[in-house]
Every structure is written in structure tokens, then in C-alpha cells.
N, C-alpha and C positions, 0 to 999 in steps of 0.2 A: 504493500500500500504506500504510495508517492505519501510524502511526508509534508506537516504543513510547511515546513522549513522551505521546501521546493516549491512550494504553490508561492511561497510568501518570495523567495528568489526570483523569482516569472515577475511579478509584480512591481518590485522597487524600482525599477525606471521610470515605471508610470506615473509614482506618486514620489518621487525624490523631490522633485522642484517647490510640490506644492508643502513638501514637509520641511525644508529651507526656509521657506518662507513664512510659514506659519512658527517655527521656531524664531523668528526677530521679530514679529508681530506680535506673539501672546506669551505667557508663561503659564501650560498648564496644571501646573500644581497646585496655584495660586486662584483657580478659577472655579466656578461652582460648578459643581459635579454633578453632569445630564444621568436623568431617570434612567436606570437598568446598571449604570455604569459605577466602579468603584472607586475614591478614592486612595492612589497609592501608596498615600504615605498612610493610612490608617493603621491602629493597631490590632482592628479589628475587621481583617479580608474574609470572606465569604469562607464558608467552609469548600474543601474543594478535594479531587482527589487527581493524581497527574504521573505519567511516566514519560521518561527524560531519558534521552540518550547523550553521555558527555563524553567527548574525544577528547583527548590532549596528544597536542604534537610540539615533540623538545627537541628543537631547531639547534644545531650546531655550526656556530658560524664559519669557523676554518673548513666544514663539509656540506655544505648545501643541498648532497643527495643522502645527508646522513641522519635525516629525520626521519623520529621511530612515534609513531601515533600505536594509543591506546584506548578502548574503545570501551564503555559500561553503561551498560541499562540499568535504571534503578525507577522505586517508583516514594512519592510523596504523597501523605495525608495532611488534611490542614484541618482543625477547626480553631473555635475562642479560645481551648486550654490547651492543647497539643497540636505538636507536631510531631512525625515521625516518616523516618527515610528508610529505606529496604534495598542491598543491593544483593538481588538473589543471586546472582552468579558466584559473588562473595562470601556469601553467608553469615552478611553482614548488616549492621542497622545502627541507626541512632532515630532517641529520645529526647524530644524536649518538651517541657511540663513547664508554665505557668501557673502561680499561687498567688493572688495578688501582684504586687511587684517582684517577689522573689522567683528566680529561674532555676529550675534542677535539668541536667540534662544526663543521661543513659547512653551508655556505648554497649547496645547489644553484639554479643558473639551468639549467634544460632546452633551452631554447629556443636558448640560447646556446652549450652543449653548456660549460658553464665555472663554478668553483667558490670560495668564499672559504673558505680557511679559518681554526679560528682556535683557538690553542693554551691553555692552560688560564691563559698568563698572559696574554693577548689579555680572556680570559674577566673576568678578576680586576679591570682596570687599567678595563675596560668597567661594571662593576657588573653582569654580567649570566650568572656562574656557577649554576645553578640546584642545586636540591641534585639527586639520581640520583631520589630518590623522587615527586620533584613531577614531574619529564620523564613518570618511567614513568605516574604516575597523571591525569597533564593536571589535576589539584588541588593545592596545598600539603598533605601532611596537617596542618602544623600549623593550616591554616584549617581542618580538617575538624575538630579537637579543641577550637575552640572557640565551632563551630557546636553545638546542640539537635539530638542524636542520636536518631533512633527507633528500634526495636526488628525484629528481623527478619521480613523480607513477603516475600510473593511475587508476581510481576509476568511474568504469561504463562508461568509455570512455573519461569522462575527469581530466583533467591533476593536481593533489593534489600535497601537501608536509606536513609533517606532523613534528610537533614542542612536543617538551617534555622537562619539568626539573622545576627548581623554579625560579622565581624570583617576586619581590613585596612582599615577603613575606607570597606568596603563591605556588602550586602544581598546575601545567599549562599541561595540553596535547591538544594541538589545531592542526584541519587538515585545512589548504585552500587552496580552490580552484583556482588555479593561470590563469584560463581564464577569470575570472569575477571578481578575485580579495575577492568571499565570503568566509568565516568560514562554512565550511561544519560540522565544533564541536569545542565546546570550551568547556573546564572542567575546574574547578577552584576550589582547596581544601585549606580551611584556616582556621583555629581555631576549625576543630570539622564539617565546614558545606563546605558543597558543591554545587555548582552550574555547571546545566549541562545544553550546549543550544547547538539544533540539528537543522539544516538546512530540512526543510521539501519538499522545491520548490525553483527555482533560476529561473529567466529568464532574455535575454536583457532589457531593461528597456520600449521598445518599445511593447515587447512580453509580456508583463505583463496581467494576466487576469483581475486584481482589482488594483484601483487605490483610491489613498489619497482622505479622503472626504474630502470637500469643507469645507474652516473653513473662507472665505472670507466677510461673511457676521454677524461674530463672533464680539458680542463686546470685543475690546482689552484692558483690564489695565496693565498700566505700572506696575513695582514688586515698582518701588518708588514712588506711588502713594495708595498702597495699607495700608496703616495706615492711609489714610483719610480715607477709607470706610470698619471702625475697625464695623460697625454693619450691614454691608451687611452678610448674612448668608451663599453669594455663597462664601464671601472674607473668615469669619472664617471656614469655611468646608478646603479650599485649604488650608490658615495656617495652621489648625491642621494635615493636609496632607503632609505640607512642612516639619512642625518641628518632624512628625516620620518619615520620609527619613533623615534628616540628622543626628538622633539619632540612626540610623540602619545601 
């Protein structure tokens, strides 16, 4: 099945011009937000359910034929209190649980039937508290604010907007879908590499075909508890998982 990413590729010449120009013309963020449609910076997006296919390709500059891309399906839940991401080829998952303002997030192992978790000051002392709005949206919106906004299209019937330019330090072109509030694409070019994640499926949250597997019955260790059980093999496997994520 042609993917919306390719329908939406067909497309962009058609409306380039007029999304230039309605980017120096308005600032959507800042505008009142037409019936059906959501606004993106909320921290409360529609409940929604979504599978994403994200490449990355790590570009090496002294070899230009020496780019190695890799390739993973996963899928996202959204509602008010959670979120939660599944990469089943992995047999892997993460948890995130709003309380109020406090945020708990879960690093499910499937395979393992076992879980890390980690508390909002775990989050803090890590560098790695997100704000609620960027989890819900898989974008920062404040990277989306100071992307080249275009003006509203539509894409197989429903209603996109389509973001272009830098900021973070990197080459952003992101389209989303303003009834669900999803990333129908995101690109992201920085240092040589790229990452490219396409919307494959979206549905209400309700309409969803598959749903999060049950991690209910998951033994949970706290992330500050994990240096008492420095010879558990399941604890050294996830450290040495942890410490090449954050050296990447």
C-alpha cells in the first residue's frame, strides 16, 4: 500500500508556493483554531493510535557511498494520561504516565517479561525529562515554531500543514496532520545523518486495530535501585543498552 508519505511527495510542488507565502503572512500557532482541527501546542491532543516507520541513514563524509540506513516499524498510543510506544521487531516498548504534573516513564523489555522504571527525579538528575507536549506530539512544538509554517492543505482528504527550515541545530521538514494532531513525516538532517519517520496508519484511539501489550504482570525495578543488582544479567544487558543510547 503507497504510503501517505508518497501521496504527500506527489503533492509538495503544488502547494510549496502557497505555503511560503502563507508562512510570512500568518503565524499559525498564534491563530484561532478552525472546528475539527487541533491545536498543536496543547497538552491535551486527541486520543489517537499510529504506526511509524523510522529510517536512519549515518552518512560518512570521507565515503559518500558508505551510508548504512536502518529501518523500524513501531506503533504509538496516545490519550490524556498515557502514552506508550511498541517496537515489535525489538521487543521493545516505553511508558509514559502523567499524575498531575508529575511524569513516570517505563522502559519495557517484552521478551524479558521485566521493566525499568524511573521516577520524575530519575528523569531530572538524567537530562532526559521531556516536556508532556513533545511525548504527545513525537515533535518539540517549540521546533515546530521556528520552522516556515504553510498554510492549511489537504492530503487524501485530510487536513495537513506542512513545516520547513532549521532549528536545534538541525534540517527539519515535518507535515501534520491537524485532525489527530499526528506527524504524517518528520525529516531530520544533522551532522552528515538523517532520520526519516513516515506515518504508515492513524486511527481514533478507539478504532485502533492492535493494542499495547500487557506489561502488568512485568517485574518493575526502580532505575535507583539498579546498582544493587550490578550481577543480575537482565540489569547488565539494559546498562550496557542505556550507556550506548546516551553515547549516541
Amino acid at each position: 500500500m503507497a504510503s501517505i508519505v508518497n501521496a504527500f511527495s506527489k503533492r509538495v510542488s503544488v502547494f510549496a508556493a502557497a505555503a511560503i507565502l502563507a508562512a510570512c503572512s500568518q503565524n499559525p500557532h498564534h491563530q484561532a483554531v478552525p472546528a475539527g482541527m487541533v491545536d498543536l501546542a496543547s497538552a491535551n491532543l486527541p486520543s489517537a493510535a499510529a504506526e511509524y516507520k523510522t529510517t536512519l541513514t549515518a552518512g560518512h563524509q570521507h565515503d559518500s557511498t558508505g551510508a548504512a540506513a536502518e529501518a523500524v516499524v513501531w506503533r504509538f498510543w496516545r490519550d490524556g494520561r498515557q502514552i506508550v510506544i511498541e517496537r515489535p521487531q525489538l521487543g521493545l516498548g516505553e511508558l509514559w504516565q502523567r499524575d498531575g504534573k508529575a511524569l513516570i516513564h517505563r522502559k519495557l523489555y517484552h521478551n524479558d517479561r521485566r521493566a525499568i522504571e524511573f521516577q520524575e527525579d530519575d528523569l531530572k538528575m538524567l537530562g532526559g525529562k521531556p516536556a508532556w507536549q513533545k511525548l504527545a506530539l513525537l515533535v518539540d512544538p517549540a521546533v515546530l515554531e521556528r520552522l516556515a509554517a504553510g498554510g492549511e492543505e489537504w492530503l487524501d482528504g485530510k487536513p495537513v500543514r506542512e513545516y520547513r527550515g532549521t532549528a536545534a541545530g538541525a534540517e527539519w521538514h515535518v507535515v501534520v496532520r491537524l485532525d489527530l494532531g499526528l506527524p504524517v513525516l518528520i525529516e531530520r538532517t544533522a551532522h552528515g545523518s538523517a532520520e526519516h519517520t513516515e506515518l504508515l496508519n492513524a486511527y481514533p484511539l478507539g478504532q485502533a486495530p492492535w493494542q499495547p501489550s500487557s506489561s502488568e504482570s512485568y517485574e518493575i525495578i526502580d532505575y535507583a535501585d539498579l546498582g544493587d543488582k550490578e550481577y543480575d544479567p537482565f540489569v547488565i544487558k539494559v546498562q550496557a543498552q542505556m550507556g550506548h543510547e546516551h553515547h549516541h
